[in-house]
C-alpha positions in Angstrom: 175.4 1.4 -10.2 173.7 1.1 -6.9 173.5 4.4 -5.9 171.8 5.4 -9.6 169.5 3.1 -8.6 169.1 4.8 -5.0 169.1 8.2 -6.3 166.1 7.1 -8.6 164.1 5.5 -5.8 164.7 8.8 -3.5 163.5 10.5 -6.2 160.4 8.4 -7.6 159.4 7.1 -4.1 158.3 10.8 -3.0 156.8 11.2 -6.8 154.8 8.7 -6.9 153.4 8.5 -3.4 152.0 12.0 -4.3 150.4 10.9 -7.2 148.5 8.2 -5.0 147.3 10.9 -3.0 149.8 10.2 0.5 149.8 13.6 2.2 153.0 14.2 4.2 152.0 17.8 5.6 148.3 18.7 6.8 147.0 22.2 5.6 147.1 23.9 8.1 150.8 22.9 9.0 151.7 23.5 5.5 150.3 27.3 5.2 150.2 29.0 8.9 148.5 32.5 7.3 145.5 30.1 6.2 144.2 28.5 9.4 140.5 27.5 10.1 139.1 25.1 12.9 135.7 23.6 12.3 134.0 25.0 15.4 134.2 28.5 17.0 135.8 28.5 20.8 133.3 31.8 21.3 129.6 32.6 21.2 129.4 33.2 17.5 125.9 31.8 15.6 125.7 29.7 12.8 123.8 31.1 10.0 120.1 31.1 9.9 118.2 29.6 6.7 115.0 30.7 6.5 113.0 28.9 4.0 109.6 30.5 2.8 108.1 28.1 0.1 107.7 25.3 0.2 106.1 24.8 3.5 107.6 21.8 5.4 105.6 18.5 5.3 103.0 20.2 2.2 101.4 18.1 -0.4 101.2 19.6 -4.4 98.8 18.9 -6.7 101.3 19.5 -9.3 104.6 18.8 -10.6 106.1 22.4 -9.5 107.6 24.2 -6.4 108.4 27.5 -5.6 111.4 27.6 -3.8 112.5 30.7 -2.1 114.6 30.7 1.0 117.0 33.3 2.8 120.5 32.7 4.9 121.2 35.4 7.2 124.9 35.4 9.2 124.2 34.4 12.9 125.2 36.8 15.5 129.2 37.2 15.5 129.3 37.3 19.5 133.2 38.1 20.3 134.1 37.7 17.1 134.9 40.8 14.8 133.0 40.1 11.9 131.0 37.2 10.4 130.4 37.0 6.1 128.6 34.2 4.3 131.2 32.3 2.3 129.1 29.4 0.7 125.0 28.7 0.7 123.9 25.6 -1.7 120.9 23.5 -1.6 120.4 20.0 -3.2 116.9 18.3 -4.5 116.9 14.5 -3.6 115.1 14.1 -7.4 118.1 16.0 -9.4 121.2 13.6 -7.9 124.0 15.6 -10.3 122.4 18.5 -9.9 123.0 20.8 -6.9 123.3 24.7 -6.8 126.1 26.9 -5.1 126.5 30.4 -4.6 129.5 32.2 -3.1 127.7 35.4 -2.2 129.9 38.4 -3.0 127.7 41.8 -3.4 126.2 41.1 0.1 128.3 38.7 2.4 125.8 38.7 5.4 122.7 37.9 3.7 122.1 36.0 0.5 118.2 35.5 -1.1 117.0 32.9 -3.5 114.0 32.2 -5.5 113.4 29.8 -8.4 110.4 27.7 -9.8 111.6 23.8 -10.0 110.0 22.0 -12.5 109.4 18.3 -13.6 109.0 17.1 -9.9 108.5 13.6 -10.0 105.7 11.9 -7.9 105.9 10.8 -4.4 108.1 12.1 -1.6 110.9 14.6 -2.0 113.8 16.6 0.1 115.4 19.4 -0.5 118.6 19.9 2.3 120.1 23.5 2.5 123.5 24.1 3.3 125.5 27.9 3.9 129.0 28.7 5.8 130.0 31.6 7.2 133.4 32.7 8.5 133.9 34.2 11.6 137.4 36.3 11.9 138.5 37.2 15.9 141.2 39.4 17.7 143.6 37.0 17.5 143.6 36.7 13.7 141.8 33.5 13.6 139.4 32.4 11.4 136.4 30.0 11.9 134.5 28.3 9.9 130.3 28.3 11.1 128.4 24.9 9.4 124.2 25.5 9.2 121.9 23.2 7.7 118.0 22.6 7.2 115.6 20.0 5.2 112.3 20.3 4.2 109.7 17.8 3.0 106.7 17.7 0.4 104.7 15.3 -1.6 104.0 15.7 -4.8 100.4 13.9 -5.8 98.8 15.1 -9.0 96.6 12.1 -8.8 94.6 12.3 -5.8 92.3 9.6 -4.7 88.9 10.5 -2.9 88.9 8.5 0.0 85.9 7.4 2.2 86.3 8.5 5.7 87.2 5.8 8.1 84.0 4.6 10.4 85.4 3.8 13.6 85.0 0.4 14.7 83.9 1.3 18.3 80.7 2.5 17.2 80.0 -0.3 15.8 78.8 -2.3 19.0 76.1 0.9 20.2 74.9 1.3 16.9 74.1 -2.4 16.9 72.8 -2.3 20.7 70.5 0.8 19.4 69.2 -1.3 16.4 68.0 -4.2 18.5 66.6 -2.1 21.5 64.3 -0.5 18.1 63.8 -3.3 16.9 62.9 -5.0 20.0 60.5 -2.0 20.9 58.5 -2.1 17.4 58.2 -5.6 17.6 56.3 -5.6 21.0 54.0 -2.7 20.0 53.0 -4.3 16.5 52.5 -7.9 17.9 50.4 -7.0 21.1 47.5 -8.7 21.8 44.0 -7.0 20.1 43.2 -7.0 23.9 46.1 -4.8 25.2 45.2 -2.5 22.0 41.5 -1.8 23.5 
């Protein structure tokens, strides 16, 4: 009876800590054809977002962007060749929303333009995101991180506002006033003889 019981704990034990998520071989251990490190050991580039609307740090008058940005690979340096494998960007105002592309037709550069709509007021964020792999001599195959954030404002209320006065000026322009005043004074209250 007590090795039933031992068989069925060998067996569980290893069941069940898998279903609780216990890893007992790391990926790369587990597949050696599939191997990727997180940084390059060569000169390779990350890849290069560049965003063209909206303009960093811009305020709208309305509740609409266009956004239209473009990831380029960076320059492969030693390695043999460099493909985008993953671009995405995220709005801070759509939580459970974000958009992914794996780009297929053209893996070293990927375009996107769309009009968001609905953009609440105040201050937003949109972060960008791409990967590209970089394959060497050796076989091995890197993975290249890139990221970028913009900011806007969205205001479709603006107020008018009154240009500050400096409080500086507020000293001469009093000095001036008194020195006229001063002045006017002593010319209209001369005596009839000084006015002769």
């Amino acid at each position: 009876m007590k090795k039933k019981v031992l068989a069925v704990v060998f067996v569980l034990a290893p069941l069940l800590s898998v279903m609780a998520g216990t890893p007992f071989v790391s990926l790369g251990e587990a597949n050696p054809l599939w191997w990727m490190e997180p940084v390059p050991p060569d000169d390779t580039k990350a890849p290069v977002i560049s965003i063209f609307s909206p303009e960093n740090n811009t305020v709208f008058n309305r509740d609409n962007v266009v956004l239209s940005f473009k990831v380029d690979v960076g320059e492969p340096g030693t390695a043999l060749d460099s493909v985008l494998v993953f671009v995405r960007y995220e709005t801070d105002w759509q939580h459970d929303n974000i958009d992914h592309f794996l780009p297929r037709n053209s893996p070293s550069s990927f375009s996107h333009k769309v009009n968001l709509t609905g953009i609440p007021e105040g201050n937003h964020s949109i972060q960008f995101q791409a990967i590209e792999r970089a394959t060497f001599k050796n076989g091995r195959a890197f993975n290249i991180n890139s990221s970028e954030t913009i900011l806007f404002t969205i205001d479709t209320n603006p107020e008018t506002t009154i240009p500050e006065f400096p409080s500086w000026t507020i000293l001469p322009i009093v000095l001036i006033a008194t020195f006229f005043a001063l002045a006017v004074r002593k010319r209209l209250f001369r005596p009839i003889s000084q006015l002769q």
